[in-house]
PDBQT receptor file of N, H, CA, C and O in Angstrom, charges set to zero:
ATOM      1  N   UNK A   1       0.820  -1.183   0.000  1.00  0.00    +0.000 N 
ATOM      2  CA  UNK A   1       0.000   0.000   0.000  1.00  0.00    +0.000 C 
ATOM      3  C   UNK A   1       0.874   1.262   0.000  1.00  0.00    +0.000 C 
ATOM      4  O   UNK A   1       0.617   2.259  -0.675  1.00  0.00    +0.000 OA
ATOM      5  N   UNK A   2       1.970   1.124   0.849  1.00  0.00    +0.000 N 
ATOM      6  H   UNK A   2       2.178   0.315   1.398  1.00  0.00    +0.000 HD
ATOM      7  CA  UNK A   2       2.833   2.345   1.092  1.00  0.00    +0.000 C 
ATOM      8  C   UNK A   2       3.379   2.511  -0.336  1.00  0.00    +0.000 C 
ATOM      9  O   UNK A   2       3.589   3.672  -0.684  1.00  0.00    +0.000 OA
ATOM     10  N   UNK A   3       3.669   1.423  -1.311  1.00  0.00    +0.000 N 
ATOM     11  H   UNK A   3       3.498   0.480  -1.028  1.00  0.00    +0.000 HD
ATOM     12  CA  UNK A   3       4.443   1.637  -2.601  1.00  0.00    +0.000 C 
ATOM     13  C   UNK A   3       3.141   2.428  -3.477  1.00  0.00    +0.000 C 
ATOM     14  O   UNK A   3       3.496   3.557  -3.815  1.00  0.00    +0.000 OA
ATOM     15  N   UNK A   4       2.057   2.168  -3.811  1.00  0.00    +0.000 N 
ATOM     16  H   UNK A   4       1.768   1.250  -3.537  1.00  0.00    +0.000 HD
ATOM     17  CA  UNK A   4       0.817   2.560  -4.213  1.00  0.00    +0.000 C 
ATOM     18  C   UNK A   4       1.284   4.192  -4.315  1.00  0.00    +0.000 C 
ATOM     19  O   UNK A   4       1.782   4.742  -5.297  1.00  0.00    +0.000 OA
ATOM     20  N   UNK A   5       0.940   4.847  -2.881  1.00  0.00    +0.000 N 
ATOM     21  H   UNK A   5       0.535   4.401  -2.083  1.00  0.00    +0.000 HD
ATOM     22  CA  UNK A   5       0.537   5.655  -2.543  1.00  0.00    +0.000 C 
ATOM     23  C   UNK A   5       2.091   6.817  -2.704  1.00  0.00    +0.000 C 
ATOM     24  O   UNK A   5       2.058   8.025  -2.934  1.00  0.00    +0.000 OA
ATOM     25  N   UNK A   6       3.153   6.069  -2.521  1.00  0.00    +0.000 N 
ATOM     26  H   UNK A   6       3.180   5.087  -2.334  1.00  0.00    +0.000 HD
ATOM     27  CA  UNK A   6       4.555   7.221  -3.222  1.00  0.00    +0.000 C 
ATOM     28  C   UNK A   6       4.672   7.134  -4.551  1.00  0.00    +0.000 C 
ATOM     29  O   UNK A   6       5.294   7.976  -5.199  1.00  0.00    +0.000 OA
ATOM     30  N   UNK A   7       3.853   5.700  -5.289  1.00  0.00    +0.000 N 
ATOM     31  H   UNK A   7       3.348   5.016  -4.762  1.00  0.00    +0.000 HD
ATOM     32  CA  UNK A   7       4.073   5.992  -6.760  1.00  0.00    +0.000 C 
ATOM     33  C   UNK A   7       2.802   7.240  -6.933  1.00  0.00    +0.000 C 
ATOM     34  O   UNK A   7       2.819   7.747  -8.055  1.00  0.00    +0.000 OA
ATOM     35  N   UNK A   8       2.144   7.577  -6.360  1.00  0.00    +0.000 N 
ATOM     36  H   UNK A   8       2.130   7.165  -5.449  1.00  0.00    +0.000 HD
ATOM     37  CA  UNK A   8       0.676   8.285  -6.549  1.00  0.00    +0.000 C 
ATOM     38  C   UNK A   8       1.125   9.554  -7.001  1.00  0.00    +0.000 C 
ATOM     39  O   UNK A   8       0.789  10.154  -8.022  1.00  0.00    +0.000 OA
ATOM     40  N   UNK A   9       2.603  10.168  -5.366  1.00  0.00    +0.000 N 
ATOM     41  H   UNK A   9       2.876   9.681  -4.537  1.00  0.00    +0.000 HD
ATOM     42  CA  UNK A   9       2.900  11.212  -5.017  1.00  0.00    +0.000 C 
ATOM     43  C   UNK A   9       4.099  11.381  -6.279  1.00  0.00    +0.000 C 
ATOM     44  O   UNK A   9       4.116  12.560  -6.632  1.00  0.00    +0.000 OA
ATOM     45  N   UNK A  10       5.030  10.599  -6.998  1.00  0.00    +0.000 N 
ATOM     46  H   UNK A  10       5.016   9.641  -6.711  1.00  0.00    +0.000 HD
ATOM     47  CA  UNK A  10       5.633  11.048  -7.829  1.00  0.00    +0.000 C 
ATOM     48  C   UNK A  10       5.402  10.796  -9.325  1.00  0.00    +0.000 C 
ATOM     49  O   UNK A  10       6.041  11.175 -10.307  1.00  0.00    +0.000 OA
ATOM     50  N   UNK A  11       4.164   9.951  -9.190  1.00  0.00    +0.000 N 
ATOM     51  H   UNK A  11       3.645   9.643  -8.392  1.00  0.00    +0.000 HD
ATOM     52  CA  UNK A  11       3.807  10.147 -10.975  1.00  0.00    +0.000 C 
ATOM     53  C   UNK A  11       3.941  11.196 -11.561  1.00  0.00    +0.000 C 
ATOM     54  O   UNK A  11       4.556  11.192 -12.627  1.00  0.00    +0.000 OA
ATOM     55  N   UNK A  12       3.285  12.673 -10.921  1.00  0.00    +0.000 N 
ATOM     56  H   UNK A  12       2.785  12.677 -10.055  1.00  0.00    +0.000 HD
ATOM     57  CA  UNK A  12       3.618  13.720 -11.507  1.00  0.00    +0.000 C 
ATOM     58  C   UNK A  12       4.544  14.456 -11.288  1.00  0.00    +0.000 C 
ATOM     59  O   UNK A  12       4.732  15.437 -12.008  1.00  0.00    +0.000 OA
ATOM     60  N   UNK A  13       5.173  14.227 -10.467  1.00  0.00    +0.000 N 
ATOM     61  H   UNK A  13       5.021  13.430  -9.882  1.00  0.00    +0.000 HD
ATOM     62  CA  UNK A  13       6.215  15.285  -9.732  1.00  0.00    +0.000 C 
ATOM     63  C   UNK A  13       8.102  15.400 -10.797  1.00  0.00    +0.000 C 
ATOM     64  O   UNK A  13       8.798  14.814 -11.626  1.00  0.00    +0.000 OA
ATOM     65  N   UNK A  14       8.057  16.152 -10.247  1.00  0.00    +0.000 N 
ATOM     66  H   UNK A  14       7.491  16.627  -9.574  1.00  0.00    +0.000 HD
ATOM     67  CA  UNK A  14       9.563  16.504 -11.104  1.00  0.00    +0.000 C 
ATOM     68  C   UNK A  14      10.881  16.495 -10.420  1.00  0.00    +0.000 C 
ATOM     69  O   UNK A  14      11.219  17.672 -10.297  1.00  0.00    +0.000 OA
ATOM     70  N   UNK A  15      11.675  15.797  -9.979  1.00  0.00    +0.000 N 
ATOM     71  H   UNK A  15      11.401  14.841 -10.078  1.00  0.00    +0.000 HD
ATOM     72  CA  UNK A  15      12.509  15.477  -9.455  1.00  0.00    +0.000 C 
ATOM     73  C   UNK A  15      13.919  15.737  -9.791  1.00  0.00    +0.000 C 
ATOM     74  O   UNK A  15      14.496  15.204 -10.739  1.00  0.00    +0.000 OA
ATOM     75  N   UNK A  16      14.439  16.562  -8.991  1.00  0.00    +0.000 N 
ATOM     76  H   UNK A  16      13.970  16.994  -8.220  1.00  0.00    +0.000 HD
ATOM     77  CA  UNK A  16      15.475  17.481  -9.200  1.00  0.00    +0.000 C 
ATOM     78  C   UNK A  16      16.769  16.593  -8.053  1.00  0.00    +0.000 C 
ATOM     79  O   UNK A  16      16.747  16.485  -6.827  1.00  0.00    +0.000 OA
ATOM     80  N   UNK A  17      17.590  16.183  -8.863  1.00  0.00    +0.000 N 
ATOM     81  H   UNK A  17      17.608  16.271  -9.859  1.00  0.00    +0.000 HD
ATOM     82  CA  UNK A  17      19.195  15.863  -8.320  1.00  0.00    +0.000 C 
ATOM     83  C   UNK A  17      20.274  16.824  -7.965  1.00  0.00    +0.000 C 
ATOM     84  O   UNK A  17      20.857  17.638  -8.681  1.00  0.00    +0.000 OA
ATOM     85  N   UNK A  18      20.386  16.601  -6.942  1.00  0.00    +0.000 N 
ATOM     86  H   UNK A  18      19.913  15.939  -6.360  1.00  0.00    +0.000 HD
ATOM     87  CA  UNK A  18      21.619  18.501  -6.629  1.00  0.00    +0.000 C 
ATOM     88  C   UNK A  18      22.722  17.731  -6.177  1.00  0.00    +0.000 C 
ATOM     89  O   UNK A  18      22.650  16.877  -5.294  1.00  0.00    +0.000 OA
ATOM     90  N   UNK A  19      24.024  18.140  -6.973  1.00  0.00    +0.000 N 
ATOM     91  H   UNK A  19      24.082  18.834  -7.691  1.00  0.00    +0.000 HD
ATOM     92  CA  UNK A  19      25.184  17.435  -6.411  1.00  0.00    +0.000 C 
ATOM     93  C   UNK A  19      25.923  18.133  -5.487  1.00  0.00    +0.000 C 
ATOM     94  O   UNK A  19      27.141  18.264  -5.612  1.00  0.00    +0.000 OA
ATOM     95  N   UNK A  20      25.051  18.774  -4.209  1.00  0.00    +0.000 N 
ATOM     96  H   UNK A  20      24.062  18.667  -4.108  1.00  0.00    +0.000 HD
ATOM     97  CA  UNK A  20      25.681  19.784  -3.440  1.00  0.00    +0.000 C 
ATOM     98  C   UNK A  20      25.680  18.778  -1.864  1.00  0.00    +0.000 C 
ATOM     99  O   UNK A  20      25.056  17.783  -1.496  1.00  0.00    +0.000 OA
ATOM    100  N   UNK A  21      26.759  19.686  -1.229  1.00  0.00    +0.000 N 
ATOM    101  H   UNK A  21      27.267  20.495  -1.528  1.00  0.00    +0.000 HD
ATOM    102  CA  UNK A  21      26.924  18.563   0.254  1.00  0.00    +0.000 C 
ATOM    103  C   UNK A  21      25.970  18.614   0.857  1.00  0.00    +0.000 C 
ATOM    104  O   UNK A  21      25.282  19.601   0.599  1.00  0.00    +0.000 OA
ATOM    105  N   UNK A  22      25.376  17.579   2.015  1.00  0.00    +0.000 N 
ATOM    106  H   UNK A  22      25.935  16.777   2.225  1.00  0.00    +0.000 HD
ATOM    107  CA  UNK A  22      24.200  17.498   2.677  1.00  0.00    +0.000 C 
ATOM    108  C   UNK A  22      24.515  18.186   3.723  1.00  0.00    +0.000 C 
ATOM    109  O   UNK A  22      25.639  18.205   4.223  1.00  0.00    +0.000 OA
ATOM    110  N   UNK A  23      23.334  18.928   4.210  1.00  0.00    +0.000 N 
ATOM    111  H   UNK A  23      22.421  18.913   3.804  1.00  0.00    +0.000 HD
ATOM    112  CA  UNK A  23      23.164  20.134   5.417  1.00  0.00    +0.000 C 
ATOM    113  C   UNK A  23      22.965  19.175   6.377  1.00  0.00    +0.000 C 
ATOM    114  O   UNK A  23      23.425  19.428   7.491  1.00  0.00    +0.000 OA
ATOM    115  N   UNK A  24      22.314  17.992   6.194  1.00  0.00    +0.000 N 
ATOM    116  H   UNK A  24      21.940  17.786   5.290  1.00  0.00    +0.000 HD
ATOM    117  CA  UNK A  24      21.955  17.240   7.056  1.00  0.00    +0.000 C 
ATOM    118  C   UNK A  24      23.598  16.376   7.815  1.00  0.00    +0.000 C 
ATOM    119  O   UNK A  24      23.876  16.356   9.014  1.00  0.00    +0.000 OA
ATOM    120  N   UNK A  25      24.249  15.894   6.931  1.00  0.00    +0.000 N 
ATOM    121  H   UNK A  25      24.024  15.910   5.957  1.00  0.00    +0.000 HD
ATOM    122  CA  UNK A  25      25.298  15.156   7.550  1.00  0.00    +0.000 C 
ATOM    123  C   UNK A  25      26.462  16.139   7.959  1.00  0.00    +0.000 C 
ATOM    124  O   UNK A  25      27.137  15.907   8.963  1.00  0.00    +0.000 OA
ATOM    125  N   UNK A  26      26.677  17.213   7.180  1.00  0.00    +0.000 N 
ATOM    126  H   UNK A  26      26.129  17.401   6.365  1.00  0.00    +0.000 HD
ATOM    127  CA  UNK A  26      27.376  18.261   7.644  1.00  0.00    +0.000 C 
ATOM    128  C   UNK A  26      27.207  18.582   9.252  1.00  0.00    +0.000 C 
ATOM    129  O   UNK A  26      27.980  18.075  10.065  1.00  0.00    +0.000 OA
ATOM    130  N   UNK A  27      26.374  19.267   9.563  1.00  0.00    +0.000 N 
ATOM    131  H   UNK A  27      25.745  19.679   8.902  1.00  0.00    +0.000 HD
ATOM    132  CA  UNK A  27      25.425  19.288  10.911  1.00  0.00    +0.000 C 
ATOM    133  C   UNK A  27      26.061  17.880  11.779  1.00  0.00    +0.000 C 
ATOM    134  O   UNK A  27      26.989  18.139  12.545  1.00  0.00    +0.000 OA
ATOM    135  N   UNK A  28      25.715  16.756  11.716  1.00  0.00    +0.000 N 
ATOM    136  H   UNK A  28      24.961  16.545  11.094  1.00  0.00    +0.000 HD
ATOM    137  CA  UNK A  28      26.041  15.531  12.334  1.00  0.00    +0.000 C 
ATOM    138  C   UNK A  28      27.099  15.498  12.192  1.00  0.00    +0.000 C 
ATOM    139  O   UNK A  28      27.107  15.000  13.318  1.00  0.00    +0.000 OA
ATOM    140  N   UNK A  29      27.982  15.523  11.954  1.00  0.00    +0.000 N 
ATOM    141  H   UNK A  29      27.976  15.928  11.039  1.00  0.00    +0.000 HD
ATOM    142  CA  UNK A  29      29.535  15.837  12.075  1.00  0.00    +0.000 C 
ATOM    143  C   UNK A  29      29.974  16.500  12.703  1.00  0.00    +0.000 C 
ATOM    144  O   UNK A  29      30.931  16.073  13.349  1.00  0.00    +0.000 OA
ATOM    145  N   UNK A  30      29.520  18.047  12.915  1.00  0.00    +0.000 N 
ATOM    146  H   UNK A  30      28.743  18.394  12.391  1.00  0.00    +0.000 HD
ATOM    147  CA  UNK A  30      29.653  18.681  13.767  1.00  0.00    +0.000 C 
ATOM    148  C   UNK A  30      29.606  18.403  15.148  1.00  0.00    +0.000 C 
ATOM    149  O   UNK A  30      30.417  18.498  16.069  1.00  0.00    +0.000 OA
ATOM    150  N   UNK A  31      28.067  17.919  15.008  1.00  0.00    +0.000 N 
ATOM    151  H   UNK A  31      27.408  17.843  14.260  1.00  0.00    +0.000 HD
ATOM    152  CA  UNK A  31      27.875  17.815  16.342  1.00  0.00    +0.000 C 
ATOM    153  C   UNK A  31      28.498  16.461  17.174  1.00  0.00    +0.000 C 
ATOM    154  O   UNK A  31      28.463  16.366  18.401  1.00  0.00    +0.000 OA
ATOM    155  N   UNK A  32      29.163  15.279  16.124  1.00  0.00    +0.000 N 
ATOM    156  H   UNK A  32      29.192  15.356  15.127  1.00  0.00    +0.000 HD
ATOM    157  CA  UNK A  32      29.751  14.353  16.804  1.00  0.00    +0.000 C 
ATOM    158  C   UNK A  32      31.167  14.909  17.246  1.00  0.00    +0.000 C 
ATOM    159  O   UNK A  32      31.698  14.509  18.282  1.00  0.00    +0.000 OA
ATOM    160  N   UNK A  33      31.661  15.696  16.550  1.00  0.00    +0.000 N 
ATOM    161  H   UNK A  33      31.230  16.021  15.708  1.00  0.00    +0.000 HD
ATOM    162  CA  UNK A  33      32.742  16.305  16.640  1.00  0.00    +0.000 C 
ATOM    163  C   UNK A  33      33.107  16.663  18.397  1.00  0.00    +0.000 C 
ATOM    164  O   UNK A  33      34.020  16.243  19.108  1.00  0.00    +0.000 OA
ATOM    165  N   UNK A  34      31.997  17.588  18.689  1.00  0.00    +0.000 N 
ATOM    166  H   UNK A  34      31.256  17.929  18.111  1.00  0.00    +0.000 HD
ATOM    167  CA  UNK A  34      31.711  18.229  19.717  1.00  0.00    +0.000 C 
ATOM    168  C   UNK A  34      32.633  19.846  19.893  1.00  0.00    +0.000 C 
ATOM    169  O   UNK A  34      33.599  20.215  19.226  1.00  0.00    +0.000 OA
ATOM    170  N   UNK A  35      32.041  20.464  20.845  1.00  0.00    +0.000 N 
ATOM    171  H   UNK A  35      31.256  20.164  21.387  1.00  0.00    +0.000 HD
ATOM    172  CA  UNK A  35      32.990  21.523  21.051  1.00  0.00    +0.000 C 
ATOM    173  C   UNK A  35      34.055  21.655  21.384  1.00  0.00    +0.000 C 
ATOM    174  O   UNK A  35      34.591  20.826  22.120  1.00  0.00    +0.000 OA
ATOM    175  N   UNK A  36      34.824  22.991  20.836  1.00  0.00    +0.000 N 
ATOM    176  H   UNK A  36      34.389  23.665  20.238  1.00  0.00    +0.000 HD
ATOM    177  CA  UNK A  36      36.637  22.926  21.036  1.00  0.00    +0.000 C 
ATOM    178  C   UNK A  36      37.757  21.703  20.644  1.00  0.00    +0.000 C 
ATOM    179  O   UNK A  36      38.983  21.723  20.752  1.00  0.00    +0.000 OA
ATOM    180  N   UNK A  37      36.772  20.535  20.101  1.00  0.00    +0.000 N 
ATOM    181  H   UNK A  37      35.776  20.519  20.013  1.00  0.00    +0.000 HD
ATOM    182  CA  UNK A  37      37.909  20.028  19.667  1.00  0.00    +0.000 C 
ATOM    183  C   UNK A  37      38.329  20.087  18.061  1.00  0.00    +0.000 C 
ATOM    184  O   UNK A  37      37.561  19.689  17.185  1.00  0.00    +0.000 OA
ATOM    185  N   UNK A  38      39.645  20.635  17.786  1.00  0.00    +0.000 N 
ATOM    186  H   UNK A  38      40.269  20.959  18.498  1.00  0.00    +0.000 HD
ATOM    187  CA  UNK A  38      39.912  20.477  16.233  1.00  0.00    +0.000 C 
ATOM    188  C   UNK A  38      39.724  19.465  15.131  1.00  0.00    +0.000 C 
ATOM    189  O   UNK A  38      39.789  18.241  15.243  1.00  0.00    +0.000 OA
ATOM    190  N   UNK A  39      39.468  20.217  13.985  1.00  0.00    +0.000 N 
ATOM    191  H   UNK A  39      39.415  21.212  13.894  1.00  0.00    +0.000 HD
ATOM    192  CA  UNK A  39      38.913  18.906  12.910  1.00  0.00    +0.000 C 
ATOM    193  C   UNK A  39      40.064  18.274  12.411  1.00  0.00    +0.000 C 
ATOM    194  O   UNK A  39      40.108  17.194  11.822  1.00  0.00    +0.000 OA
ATOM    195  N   UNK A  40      41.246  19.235  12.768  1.00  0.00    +0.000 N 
ATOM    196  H   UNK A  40      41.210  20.112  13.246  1.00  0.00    +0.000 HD
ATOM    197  CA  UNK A  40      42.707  17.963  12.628  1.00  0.00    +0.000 C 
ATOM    198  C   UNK A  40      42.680  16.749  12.811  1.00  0.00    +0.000 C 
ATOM    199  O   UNK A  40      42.815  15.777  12.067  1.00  0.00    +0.000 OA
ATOM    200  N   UNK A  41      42.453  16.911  14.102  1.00  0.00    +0.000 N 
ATOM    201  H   UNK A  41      42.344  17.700  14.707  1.00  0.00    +0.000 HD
ATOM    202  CA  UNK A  41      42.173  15.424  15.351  1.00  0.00    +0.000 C 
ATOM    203  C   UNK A  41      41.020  14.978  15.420  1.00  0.00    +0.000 C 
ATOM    204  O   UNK A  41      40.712  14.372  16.446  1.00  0.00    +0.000 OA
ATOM    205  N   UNK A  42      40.045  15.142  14.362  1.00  0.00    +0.000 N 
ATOM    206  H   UNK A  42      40.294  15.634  13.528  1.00  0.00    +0.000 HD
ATOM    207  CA  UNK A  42      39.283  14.411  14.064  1.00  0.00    +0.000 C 
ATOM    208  C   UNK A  42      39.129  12.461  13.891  1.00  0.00    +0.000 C 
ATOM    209  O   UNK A  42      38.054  12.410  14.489  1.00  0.00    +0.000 OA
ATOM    210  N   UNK A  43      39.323  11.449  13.647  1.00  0.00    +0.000 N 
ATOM    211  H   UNK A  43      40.196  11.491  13.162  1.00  0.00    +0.000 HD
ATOM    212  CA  UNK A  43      38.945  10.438  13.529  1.00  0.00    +0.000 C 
ATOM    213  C   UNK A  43      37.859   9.688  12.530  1.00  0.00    +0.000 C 
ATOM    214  O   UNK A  43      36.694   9.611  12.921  1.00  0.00    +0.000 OA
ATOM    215  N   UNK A  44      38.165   9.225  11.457  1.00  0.00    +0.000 N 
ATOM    216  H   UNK A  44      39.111   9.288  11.139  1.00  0.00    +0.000 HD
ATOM    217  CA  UNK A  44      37.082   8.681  10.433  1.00  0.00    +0.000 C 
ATOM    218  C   UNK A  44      37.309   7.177  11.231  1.00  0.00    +0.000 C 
ATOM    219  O   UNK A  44      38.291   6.661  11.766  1.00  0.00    +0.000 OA
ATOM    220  N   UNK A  45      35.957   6.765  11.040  1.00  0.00    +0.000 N 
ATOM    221  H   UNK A  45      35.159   7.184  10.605  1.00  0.00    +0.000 HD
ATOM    222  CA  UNK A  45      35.781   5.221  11.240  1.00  0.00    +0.000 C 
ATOM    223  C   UNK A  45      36.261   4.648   9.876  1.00  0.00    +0.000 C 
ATOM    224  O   UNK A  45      35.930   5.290   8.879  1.00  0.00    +0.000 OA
ATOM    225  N   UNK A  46      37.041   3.459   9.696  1.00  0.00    +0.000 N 
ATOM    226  H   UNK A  46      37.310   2.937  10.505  1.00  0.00    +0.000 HD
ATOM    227  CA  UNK A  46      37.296   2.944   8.896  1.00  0.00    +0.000 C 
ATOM    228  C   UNK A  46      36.536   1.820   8.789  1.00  0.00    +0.000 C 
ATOM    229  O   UNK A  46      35.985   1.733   9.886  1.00  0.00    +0.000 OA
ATOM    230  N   UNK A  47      36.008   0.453   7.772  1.00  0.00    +0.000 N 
ATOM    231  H   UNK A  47      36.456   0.524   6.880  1.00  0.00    +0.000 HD
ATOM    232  CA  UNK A  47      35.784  -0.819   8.023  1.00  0.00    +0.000 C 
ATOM    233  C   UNK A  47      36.317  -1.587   7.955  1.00  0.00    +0.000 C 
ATOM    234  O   UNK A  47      36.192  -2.449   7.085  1.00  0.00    +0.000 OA
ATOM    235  N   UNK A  48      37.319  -1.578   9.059  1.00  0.00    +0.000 N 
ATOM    236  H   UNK A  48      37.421  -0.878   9.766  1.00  0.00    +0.000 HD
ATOM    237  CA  UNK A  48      37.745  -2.854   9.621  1.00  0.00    +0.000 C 
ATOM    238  C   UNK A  48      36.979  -3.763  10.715  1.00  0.00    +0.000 C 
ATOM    239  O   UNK A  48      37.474  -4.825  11.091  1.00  0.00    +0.000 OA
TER     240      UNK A  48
């Protein structure tokens, strides 16, 4: 039903791709970051 009802909402719709950075994960970074500490000394998770 849920598939129904988003094909409903984009049959007509026009859908625009932006290859710009997300405000959203930007933000979450930040805030994992936390205050005063530098993005030098930052830390990426790797998968290991």
């Amino acid at each position: 039903m849920t598939l129904a009802v988003v094909d409903r909402l984009v049959h007509h719709a026009t859908i625009f791709e932006m290859n710009v950075e997300s405000y959203r994960r930007r933000a979450a970074l930040e805030r994992k970051r936390g205050p005063g500490r530098p993005p030098v000394h930052a830390t990426v998770k790797t998968g290991t």
